[in-house]
N, C-alpha and C positions, 0 to 999 in steps of 0.2 A: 447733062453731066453734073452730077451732085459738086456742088462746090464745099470747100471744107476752110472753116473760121479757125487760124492759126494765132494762140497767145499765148507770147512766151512763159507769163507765167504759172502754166501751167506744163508744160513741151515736156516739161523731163518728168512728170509724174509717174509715168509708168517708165520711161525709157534711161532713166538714171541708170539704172542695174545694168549697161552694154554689155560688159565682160561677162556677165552672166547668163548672160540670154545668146546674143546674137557678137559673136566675137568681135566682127570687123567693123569697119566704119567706112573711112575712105583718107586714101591720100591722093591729093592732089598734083595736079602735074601744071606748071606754068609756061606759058610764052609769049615774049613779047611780041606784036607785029605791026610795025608801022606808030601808031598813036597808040593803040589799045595793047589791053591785056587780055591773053586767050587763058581758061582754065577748063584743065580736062578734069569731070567728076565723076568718078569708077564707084557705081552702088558694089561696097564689099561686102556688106553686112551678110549676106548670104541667104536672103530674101527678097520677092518686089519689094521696094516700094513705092507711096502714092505722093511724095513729095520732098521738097527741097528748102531748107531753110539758109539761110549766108547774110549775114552782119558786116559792113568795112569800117576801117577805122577815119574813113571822110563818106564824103558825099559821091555819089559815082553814077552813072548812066549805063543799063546795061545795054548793047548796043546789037548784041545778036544772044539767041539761045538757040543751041540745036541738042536733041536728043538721040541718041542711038539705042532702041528697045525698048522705046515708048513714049509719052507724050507726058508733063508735067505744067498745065496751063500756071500762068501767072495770075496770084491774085490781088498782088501790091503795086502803084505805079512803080515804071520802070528806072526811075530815077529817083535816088535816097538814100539812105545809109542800111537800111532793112527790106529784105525780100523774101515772098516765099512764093514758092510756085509747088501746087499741091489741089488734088481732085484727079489727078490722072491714074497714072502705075508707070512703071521702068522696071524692069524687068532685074534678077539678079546678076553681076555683069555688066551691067548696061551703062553706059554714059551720056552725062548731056556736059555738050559744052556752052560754058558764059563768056563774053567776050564782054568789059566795061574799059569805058573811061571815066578819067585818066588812068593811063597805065598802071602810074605809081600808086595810088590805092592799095591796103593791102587785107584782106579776107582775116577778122578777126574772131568769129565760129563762123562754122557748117554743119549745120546735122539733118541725113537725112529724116524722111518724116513717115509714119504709117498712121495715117488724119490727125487727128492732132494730139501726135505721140510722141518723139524723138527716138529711134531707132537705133542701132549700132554705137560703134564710141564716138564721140563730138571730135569735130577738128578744130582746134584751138592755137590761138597764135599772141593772145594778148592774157597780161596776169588779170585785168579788171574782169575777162571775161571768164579765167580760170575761176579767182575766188566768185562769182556769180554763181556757177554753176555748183559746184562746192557747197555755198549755203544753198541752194533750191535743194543738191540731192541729200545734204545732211537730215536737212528739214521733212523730205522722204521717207530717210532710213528710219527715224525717228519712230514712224509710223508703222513699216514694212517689217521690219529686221532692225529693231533695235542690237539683240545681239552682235550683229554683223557691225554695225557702229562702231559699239562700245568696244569690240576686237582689232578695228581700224585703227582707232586711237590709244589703246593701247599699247599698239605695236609701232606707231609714229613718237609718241613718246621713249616705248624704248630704244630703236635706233636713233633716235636724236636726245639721248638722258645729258650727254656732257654738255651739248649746247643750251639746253634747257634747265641745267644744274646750275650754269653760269648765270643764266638769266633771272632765276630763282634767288639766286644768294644778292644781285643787283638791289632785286626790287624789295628782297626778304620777304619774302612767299612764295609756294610750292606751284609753281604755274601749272602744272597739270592739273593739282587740285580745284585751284580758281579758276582751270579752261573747263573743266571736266560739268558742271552744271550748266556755265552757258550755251554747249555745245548740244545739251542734253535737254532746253527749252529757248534757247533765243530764235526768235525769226530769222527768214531767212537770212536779213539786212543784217543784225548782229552777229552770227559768223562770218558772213564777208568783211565784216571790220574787225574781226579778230584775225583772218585771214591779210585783209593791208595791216591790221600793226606789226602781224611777222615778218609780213615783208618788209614793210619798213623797218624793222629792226635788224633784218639783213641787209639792208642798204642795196638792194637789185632794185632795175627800172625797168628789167624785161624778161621773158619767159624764159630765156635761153641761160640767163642768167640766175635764174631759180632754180630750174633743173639741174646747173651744173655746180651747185653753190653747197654749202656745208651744213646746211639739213634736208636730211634724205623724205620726199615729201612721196615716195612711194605708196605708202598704204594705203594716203588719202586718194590718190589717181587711183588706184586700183579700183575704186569707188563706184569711178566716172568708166571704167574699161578703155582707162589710158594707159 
């Protein structure tokens, strides 16, 4: 069985574009049972694929995997904070289930994999992970579809002009202007810190609280095919 070298810094190279390509992703289904936590993981992406990637935000043991429409062998020990299980196929439709402990662990990405590609849209549940991926696929766009970018962010800027007019007249400078070049050559690492200083400037400590807060961060997800 061909085994396949999964590194993240590369995962979304081609697979950044979801929304473009391949609609779906996956949503997860959870449940407690006993000590452990069961999670059901549905390939929606609307193709096989040859694996599985998942990130926690502790350290965790995974204590069962079962797959339903294929085989997804593991290539990382079973106990860590990063796993990927990839060289097999799962068919579209298909699920595997992971069971870890502790329970309370909580899955901060998941992307399916087609070898070492990132398929579908990411499942995401922490900001550090959002703005991560964020500067990988900007850094992308850069390359692929700068157009597509430079259209993203212009249209982030203009549904969010009042908050960004405010922040402009703070600092007295045009923040678009001054975001508009580092976005257009920083690495990846410096957009993700222009990514935490918004957020920190919006004073949220978690996704849920991004999403629902007073800059509309739609364009940039669209990005991601979230």
């Amino acid at each position: 069985m061909k085994r396949v070298r999964v590194s993240l810094g590369v995962l979304l190279a081609v697979g950044v574009l979801a929304g473009a390509v391949l609609a779906g992703g996956l949503t997860p289904a959870f449940y407690p049972a006993g000590d452990r936590m069961v999670a059901i993981l549905t390939n929606e992406v609307g193709a096989p694929v040859t694996g599985l990637h998942i990130e926690f935000d502790r350290e965790v043991t995974i204590v069962n995997k079962i797959e339903f429409g294929g085989y997804l062998p593991a290539l990382t020990p079973l106990s860590g904070t990063s796993f990927d299980f990839n060289g097999g196929s799962l068919v579209a439709g298909g699920d595997v289930e992971l069971d870890w402990q502790p329970m309370d662990a909580v899955p901060t990405l998941i992307l399916w994999m087609d070898g070492a590609r990132a398929v579908g849209a990411p499942y995401v549940t922490s900001v550090e992970k959002l703005g991560w991926l964020l500067g990988v696929g900007i850094v992308y766009l850069r390359e692929s579809n700068p157009a597509l970018l430079a259209a993203a962010f212009q249209e982030f800027f203009a549904l969010n002009a009042e908050f960004f007019g405010q922040v402009s007249l703070t600092l007295g400078m045009n923040i678009a202007d001054a975001v508009t070049p580092v976005i257009m050559t920083a690495p990846a690492e410096g957009i993700q810190n222009f990514f935490n200083t918004l957020v920190g400037m919006l004073g949220v400590t978690s996704l849920d609280e991004l999403m629902t807060g007073s800059v509309n961060m739609s364009p940039l997800l669209k990005l991601l095919g979230l």
